[in-house]
C-alpha positions as CSV (number, residue, x, y, z in Angstrom):
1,X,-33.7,1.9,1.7
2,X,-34.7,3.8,4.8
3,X,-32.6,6.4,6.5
4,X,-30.2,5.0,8.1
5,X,-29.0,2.6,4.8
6,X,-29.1,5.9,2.9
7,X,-26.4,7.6,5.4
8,X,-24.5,4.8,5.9
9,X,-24.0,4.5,1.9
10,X,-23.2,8.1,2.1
11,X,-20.5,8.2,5.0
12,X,-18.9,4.7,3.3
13,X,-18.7,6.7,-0.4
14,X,-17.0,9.9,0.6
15,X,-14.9,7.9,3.5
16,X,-13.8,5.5,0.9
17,X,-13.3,8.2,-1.6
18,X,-11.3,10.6,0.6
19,X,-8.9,7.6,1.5
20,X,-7.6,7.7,-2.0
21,X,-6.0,10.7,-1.7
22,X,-4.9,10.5,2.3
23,X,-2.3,7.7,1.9
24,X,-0.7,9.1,-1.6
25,X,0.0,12.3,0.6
26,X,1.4,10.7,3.6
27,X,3.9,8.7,1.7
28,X,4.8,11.0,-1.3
29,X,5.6,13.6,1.5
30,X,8.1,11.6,3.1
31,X,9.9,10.6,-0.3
32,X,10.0,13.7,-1.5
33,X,11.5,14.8,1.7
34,X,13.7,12.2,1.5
35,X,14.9,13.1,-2.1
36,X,15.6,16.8,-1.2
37,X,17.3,16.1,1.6
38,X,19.5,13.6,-0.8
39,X,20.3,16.4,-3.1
40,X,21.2,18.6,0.0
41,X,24.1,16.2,1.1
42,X,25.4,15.4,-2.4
43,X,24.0,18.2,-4.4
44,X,23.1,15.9,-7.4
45,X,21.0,17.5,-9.8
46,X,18.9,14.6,-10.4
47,X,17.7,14.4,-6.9
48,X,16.8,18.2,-7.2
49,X,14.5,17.5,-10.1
50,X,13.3,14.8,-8.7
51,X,12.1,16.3,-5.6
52,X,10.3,19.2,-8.0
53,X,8.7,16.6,-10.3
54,X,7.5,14.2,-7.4
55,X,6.7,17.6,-5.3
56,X,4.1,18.5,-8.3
57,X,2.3,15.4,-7.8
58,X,2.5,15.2,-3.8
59,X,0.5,19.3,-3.9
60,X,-1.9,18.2,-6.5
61,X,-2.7,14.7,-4.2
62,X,-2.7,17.4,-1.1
63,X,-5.0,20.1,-2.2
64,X,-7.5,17.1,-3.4
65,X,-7.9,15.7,0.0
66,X,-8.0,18.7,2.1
67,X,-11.4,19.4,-0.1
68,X,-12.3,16.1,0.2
69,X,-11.9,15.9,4.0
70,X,-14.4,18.7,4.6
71,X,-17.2,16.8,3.8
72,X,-16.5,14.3,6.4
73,X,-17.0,16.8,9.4
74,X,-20.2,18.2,8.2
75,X,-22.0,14.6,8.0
76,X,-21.4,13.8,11.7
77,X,-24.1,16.8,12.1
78,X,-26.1,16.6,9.4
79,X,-26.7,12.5,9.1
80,X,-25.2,11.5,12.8
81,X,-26.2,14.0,15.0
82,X,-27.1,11.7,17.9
83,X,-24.1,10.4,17.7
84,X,-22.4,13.6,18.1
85,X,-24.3,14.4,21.2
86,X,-23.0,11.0,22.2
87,X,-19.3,11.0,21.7
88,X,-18.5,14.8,20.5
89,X,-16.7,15.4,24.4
90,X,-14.6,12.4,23.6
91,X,-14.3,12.3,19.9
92,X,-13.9,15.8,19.1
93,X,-11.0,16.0,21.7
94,X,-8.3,14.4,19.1
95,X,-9.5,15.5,16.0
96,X,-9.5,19.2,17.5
97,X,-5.7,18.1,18.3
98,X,-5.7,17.4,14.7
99,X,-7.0,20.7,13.5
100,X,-5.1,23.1,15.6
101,X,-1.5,21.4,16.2
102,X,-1.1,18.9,12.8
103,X,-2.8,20.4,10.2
104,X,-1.8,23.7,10.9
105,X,2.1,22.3,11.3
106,X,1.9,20.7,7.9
107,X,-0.4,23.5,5.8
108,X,2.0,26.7,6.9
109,X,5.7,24.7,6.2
110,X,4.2,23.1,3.3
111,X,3.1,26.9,2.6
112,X,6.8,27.5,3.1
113,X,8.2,25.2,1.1
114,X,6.1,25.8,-2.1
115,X,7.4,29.6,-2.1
116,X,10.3,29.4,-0.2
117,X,12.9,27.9,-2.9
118,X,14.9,31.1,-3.7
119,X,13.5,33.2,0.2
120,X,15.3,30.3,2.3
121,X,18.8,28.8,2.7
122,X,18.4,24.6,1.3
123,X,18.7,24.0,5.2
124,X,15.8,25.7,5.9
125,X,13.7,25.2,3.2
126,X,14.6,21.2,3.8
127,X,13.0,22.0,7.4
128,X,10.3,23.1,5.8
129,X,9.5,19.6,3.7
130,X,10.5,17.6,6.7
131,X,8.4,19.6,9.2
132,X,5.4,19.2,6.8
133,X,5.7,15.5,6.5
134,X,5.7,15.1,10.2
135,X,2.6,17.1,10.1
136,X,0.8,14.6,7.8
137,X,1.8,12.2,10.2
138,X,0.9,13.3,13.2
139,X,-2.2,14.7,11.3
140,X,-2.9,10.8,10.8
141,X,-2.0,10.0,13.8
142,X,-4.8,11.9,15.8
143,X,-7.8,10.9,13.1
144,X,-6.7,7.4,13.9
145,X,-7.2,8.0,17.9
146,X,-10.3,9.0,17.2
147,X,-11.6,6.4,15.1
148,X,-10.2,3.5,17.4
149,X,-11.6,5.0,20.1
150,X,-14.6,3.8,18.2
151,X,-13.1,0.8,18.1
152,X,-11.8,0.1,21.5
153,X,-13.3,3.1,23.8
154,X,-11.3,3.7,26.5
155,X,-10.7,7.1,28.9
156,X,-14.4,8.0,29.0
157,X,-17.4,7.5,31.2
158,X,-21.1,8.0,30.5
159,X,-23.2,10.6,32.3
160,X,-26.1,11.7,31.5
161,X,-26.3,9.6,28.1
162,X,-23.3,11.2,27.2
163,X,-19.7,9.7,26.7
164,X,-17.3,12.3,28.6
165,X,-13.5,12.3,29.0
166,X,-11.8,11.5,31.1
167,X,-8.3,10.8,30.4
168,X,-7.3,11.8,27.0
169,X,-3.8,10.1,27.6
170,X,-5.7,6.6,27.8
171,X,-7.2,8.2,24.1
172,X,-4.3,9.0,22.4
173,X,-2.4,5.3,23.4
174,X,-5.1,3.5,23.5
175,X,-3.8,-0.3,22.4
176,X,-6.0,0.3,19.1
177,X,-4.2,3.3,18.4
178,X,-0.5,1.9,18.9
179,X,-0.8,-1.2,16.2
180,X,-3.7,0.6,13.6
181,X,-0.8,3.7,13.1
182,X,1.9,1.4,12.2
183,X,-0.1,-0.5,9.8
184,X,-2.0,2.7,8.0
185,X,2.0,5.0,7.4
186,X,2.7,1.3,6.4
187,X,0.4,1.0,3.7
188,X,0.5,4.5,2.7
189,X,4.6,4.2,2.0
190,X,3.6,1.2,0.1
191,X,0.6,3.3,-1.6
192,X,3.4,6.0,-2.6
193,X,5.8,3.5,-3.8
194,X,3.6,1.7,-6.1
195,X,2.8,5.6,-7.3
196,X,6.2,6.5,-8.4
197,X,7.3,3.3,-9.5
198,X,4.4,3.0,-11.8
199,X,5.0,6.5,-13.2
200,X,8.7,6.3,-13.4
201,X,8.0,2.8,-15.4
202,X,5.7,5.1,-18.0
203,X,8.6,7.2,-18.6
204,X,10.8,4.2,-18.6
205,X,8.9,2.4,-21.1
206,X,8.9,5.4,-23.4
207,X,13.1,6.0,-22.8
208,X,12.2,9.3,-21.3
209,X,15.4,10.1,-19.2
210,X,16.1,6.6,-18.8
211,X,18.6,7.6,-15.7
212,X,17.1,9.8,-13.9
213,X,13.6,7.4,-13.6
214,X,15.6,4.1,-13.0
215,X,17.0,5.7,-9.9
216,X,13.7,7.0,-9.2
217,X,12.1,3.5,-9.8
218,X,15.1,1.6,-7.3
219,X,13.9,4.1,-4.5
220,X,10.5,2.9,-5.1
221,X,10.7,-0.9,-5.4
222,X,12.9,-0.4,-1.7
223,X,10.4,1.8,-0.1
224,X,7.6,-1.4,-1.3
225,X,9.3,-4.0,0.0
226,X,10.4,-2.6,3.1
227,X,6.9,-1.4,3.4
228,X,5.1,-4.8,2.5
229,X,6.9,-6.3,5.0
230,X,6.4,-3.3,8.1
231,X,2.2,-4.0,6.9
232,X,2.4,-7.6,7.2
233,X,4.1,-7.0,10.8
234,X,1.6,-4.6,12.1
235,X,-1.2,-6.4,10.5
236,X,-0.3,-9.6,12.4
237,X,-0.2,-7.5,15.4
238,X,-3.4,-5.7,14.9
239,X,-5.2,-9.1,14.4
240,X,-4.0,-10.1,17.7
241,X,-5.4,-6.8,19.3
242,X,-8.7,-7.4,16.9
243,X,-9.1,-10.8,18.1
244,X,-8.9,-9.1,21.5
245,X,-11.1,-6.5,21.7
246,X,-13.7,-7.1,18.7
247,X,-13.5,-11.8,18.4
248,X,-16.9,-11.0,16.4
249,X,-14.9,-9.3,13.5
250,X,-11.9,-11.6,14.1
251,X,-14.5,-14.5,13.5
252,X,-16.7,-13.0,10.5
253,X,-13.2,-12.5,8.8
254,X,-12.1,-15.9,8.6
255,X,-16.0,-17.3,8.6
256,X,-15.4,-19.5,11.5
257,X,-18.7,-20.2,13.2
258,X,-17.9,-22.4,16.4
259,X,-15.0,-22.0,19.3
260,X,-11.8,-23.5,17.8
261,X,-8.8,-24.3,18.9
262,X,-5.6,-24.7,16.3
263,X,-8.1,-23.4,13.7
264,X,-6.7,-23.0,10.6
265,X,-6.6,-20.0,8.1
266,X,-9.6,-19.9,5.5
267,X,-8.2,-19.6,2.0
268,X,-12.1,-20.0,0.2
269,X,-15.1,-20.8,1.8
270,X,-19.0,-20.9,0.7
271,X,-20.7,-20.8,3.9
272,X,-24.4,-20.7,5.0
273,X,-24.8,-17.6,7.2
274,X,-28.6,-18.5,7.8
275,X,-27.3,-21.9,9.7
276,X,-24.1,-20.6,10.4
277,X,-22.1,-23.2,9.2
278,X,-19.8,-23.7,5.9
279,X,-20.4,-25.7,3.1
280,X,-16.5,-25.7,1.9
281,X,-13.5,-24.2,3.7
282,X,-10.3,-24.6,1.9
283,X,-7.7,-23.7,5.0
284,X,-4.2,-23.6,6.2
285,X,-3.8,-25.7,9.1
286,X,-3.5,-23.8,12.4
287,X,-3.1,-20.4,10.6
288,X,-5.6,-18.3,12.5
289,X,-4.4,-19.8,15.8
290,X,-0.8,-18.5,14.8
291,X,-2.3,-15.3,13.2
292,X,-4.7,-14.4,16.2
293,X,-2.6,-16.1,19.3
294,X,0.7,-16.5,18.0
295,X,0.1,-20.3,19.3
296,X,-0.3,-23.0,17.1
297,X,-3.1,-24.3,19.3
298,X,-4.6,-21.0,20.3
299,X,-8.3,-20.8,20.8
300,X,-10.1,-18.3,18.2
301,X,-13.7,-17.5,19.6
302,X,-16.5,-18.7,17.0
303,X,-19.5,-16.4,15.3
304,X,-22.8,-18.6,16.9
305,X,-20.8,-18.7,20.4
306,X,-19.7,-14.9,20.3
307,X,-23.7,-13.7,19.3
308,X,-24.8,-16.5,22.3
309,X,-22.6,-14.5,24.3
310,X,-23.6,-10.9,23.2
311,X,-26.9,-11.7,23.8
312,X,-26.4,-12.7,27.4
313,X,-24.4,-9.2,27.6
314,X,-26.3,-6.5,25.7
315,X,-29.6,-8.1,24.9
316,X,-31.1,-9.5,22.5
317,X,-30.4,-8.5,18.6
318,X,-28.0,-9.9,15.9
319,X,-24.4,-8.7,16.6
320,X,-23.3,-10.6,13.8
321,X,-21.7,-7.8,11.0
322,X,-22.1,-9.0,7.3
323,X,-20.5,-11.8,7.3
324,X,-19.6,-12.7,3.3
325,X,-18.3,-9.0,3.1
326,X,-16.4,-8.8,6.3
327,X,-14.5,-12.6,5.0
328,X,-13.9,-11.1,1.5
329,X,-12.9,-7.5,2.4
330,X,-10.2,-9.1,4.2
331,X,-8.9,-12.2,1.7
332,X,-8.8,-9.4,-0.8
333,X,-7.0,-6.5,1.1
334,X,-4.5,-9.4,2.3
335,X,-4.5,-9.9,-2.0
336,X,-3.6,-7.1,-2.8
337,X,-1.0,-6.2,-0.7
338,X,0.8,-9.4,-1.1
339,X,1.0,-8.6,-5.1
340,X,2.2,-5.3,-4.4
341,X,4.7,-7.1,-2.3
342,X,5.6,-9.9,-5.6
343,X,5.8,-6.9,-7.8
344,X,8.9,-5.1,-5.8
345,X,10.4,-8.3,-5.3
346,X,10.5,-9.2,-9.0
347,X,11.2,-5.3,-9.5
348,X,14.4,-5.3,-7.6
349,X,15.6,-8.8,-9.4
350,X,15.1,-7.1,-13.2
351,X,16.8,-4.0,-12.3
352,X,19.7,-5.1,-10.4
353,X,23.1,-4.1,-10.9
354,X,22.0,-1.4,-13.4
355,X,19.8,-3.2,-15.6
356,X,16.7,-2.5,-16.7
357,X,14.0,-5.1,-17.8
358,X,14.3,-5.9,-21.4
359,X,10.4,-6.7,-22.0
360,X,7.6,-4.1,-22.2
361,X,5.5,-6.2,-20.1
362,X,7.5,-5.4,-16.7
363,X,7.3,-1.5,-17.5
364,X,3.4,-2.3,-18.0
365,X,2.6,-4.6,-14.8
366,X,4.4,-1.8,-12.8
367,X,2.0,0.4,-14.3
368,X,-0.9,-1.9,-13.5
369,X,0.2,-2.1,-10.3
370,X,-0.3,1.6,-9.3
371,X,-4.0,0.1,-8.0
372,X,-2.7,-2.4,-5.8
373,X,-2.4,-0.6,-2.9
374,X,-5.4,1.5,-3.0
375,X,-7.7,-1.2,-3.3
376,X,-6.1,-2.7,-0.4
377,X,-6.1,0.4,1.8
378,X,-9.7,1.1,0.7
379,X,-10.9,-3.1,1.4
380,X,-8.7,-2.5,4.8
381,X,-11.0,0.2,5.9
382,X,-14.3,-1.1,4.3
383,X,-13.6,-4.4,6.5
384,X,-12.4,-2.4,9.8
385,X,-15.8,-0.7,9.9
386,X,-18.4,-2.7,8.1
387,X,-16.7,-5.7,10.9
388,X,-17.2,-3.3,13.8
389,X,-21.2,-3.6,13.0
390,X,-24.2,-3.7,14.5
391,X,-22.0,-0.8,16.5
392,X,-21.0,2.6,15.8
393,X,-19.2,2.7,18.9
394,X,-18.2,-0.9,19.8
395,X,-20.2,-1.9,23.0
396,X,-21.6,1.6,23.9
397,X,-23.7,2.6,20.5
398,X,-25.6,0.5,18.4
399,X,-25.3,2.7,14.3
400,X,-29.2,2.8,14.4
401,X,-29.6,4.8,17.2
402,X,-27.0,6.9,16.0
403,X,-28.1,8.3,12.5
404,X,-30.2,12.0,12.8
405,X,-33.6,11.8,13.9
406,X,-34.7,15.0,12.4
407,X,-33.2,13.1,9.0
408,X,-35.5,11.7,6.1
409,X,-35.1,9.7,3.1
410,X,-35.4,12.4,0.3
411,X,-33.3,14.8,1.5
412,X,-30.2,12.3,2.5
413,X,-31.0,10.5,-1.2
414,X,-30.3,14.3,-2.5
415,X,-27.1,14.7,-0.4
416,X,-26.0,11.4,-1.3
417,X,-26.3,11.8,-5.5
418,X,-24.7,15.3,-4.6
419,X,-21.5,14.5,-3.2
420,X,-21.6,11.3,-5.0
421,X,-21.6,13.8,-8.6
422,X,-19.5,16.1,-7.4
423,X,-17.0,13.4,-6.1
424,X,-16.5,11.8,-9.5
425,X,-16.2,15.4,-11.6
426,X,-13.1,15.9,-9.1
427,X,-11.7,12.6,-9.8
428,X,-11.7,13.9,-13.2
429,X,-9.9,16.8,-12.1
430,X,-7.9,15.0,-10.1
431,X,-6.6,12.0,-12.5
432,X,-6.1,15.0,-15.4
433,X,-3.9,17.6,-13.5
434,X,-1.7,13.9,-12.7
435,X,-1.7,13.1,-16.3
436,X,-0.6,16.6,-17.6
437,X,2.1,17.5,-14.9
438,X,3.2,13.6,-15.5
439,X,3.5,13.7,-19.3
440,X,5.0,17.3,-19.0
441,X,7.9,15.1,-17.0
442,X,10.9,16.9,-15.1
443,X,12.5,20.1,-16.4
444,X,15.6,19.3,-18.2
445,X,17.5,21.5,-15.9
446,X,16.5,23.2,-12.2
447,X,18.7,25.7,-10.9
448,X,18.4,25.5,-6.6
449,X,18.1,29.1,-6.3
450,X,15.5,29.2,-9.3
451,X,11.9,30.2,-7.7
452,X,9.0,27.6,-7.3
453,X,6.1,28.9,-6.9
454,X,2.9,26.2,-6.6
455,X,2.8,24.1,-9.5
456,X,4.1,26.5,-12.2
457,X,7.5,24.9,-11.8
C-alpha cells in the first residue's frame, strides 16, 4: 500500500468508527427529551425514571463521540493537507458554525441538565434537555453541509488553486444538504429505537420491571416504524438528487453499465467490471426508473457511457468508483434497514393491547436487532463516499492529489495501528460502562427534586 491507500484506510476506520456513536446520541437525545417532558405533563413516575435510566446511557454514548470526533479534525492536516489548502475557506466555514453555535448550545444545557435536577424548576431544567437535543441536531446539521458540499459544491469559486466562498447561504441549502439531513436524524431515530427496544427486551426477558420496560419498548417499536418509513422517504428522494448530481454512483450502485430506460432495480448481480457487463442480474422491472426518476420509463445514465462522458470532460483517467462495493454497500444498507423496519412491525403486533410476547425468541431477535441499524448507517456512509470516488471533491479534486505530500508510508502505517488500538480499547470502555449502568437497571424509586449529578444517579 502506498500513501495514499494507507490514509484513506485511516480516515474510513475512525469515520466509520465515530459514526457509531453520532446517531445513538442524536436520537437517544430526543427520546429522552421526549420522556421528561412526558413526566412533566402527567408527573408519572415511570416516565421520570425512565428519562434518568435512558439519560445514563445517552451521556455515556455523548462523552464517547465527542473523543472520538477529535480525531477527525486533526487528519485533514496531518494526512490531507492539500486538500485543506484547497477547500479549508469553504469547508471550514460550516463546521466553524458547528463548533461555536451547535456544539457549544448542546455541551453547556446538556452541562445544565446533568447538574441542574434539584438547581432548576422541571420547566427549566426540561429547556435544558430540549435545548441540548436541538443542538445535536443542528450540530448534525452543519457537518452534513460540509460534507455535501463535497458532494455537490456549490457557493464557491476557485482562485488561485484555491476554492473560496462565496455565498455560504447556497452552502448551508445546498440541494445535497436538504434531502442527506432528513435521511441521517432518520436513521439515527431508527438507530435509538432499535437501542432501547433491544435493552428494554433484556430486562423484559428477565421480568425485570415488566411495566415500566413494556412502555419503554411501545415508545420504541413507534419511534422505528415511523422512522423506517421517514428513511425510506428521504432515501427515495436523495437517489433522485444522487442520480442528479453524481449518475456515476447512481449507476455503480445498481451495476447498470449502459444508458437505460425503464431499467429495472438489481436484486443480485455477478457482473464483469473488466468488460463492463453482467453475467446475471436478477431485477425488479422498472424499479430504478421509479426509484431515480419517479417515471416508470425514466432514463438512468449507464457506467461505460458516464466514464465515455467524463473523459470527454475532465480527461482521461477511470472515474469509475469500485464498483462490487458501491452495488453491495447499498443492497445491504437497504437490508438492513428494511429488517429493522419487519422487526417494529412484528414488535407492535405481539405487544398490542397490553400483551407481551409469550416466546423468548421475540425478546432475543429484539436484542439481535440492536445492530441493525448501525450496520446500515455505517454501509450508508461507506457507499456515499467510497461512490463519490476517484473525487474527494466531486468534479473539482481528484483524492490523489489531495493526501499530504510531506506524508510517507511508515509514519501514516504508525498513525493508522495507533488510532486503530486505541479505537478498539475504547469500544471496550465503551460497550462495558453500557453493560454495567444497563444491568444496574432504573432506581426503584427517583424523587424529582433528588440531585443528579453525571452518572452517579
Amino acid at each position: 500500500m502506498d500513501v495514499l491507500d494507507l490514509s484513506r484506510w485511516q480516515f474510513g476506520i475512525t469515520t466509520v468508527y465515530h459514526f457509531l456513536f453520532v446517531p445513538l446520541t442524536i436520537g437517544l437525545s430526543m427520546i429522552v427529551a421526549g420522556l421528561q417532558t412526558a413526566w412533566y405533563r402527567t408527573r408519572k413516575p415511570e416516565y421520570l425514571r425512565l428519562t434518568r435510566f435512558w439519560g445514563k446511557l445517552f451521556l455515556i454514548n455523548f462523552a464517547m463521540g465527542v473523543v472520538t470526533g477529535i480525531v477527525q479534525e486533526f487528519q485533514f492536516g496531518m494526512n490531507w493537507s492539500d486538500y485543506s489548502r484547497f477547500v479549508g475557506d469553504v469547508f471550514g466555514a460550516p463546521l466553524a458554525m458547528e463548533g461555536l453555535m451547535a456544539f457549544f448550545l448542546e455541551s453547556t444545557f446538556l452541562g445544565l441538565w446533568i447538574f441542574g435536577w434539584d438547581r432548576l424548576s422541571p420547566r427549566l431544567h426540561l429547556a435544558t434537555i430540549w435545548l441540548a437535543a436541538i443542538g445535536t441536531n443542528i450540530s448534525a446539521y452543519f457537518i452534513l453541509a460540509a460534507n455535501s458540499w463535497m458532494q455537490h459544491p456549490v457557493g464557491y469559486r476557485v482562485n488561485n488553486g484555491r476554492a473560496e466562498l462565496t455565498d455560504i447561504w447556497a452552502v448551508l441549502t445546498n440541494s445535497t444538504t436538504l434531502v442527506t439531513f432528513p435521511h441521517v436524524i432518520f436513521g439515527a431515530f431508527l438507530t435509538a429505537a432499535a437501542f432501547v427496544l433491544g435493552v428494554s427486551a433484556w430486562f423484559l426477558l428477565r421480568e425485570r420491571d415488566v411495566a415500566l420496560f413494556r412502555t419503554s419498548a411501545r415508545l420504541a417499536l413507534a419511534v422505528s416504524l415511523v422512522s423506517a418509513i421517514g428513511v425510506s422517504l428521504s432515501g427515495h428522494w436523495q437517489a433522485q438528487i444522487m442520480t442528479e448530481q453524481q449518475p456515476m454512483k447512481m449507476a455503480a450502485a445498481e451495476a447498470l453499465w449502459e444508458d437505460e430506460s425503464s431499467a429495472g432495480f438489481s436484486l443480485f448481480a455477478i457482473g464483469d467490471v473488466e468488460n463492463g457487463r453482467n453475467h446475471v442480474n436478477l431485477q425488479i422491472p422498472y424499479g430504478l426508473s421509479l426509484l431515480s426518476t419517479n417515471s416508470l420509463d425514466g432514463k438512468v445514465a449507464g457506467i461505460n457511457d458516464i466514464q465515455a462522458r467524463y473523459q470527454a470532460l475532465y480527461g482521461p483517467g477511470d472515474y469509475r468508483p469500485v464498483v462490487g462495493l458501491a452495488y453491495w454497500s447499498f443492497r445491504l444498507m437497504i437490508g438492513f434497514g428494511a429488517l429493522s423496519a419487519l422487526l417494529a412491525l412484528a414488535g407492535l403486533w405481539l405487544t398490542r393491547r397490553g400483551r407481551l410476547p409469550a416466546g423468548r425468541w421475540a425478546y432475543r431477535l429484539a436484542i439481535a436487532g440492536i445492530g441493525l441499524p448501525f450496520l446500515a448507517n455505517s454501509l450508508g456512509w461507506i457507499f456515499t463516499e467510497m461512490g463519490r470516488q476517484p473525487w474527494t471533491v466531486f468534479g473539482l479534486m481528484r483524492t490523489a492529489a489531495a493526501v499530504s505530500p510531506g506524508a510517507d508510508v511508515v509514519s501514516v502505517a504508525i498513525t493508522l495501528t495507533g488510532f486503530t488500538l486505541v479505537y478498539a480499547v475504547l469500544a471496550v470502555i465503551e460497550v462495558r460502562l453500557l453493560v454495567k449502568f444497563i444491568r444496574i437497571g432504573p432506581y426503584e424509586q427517583v424523587e424529582p427534586e433528588a440531585a443528579a449529578p453525571a452518572l452517579s444517579y
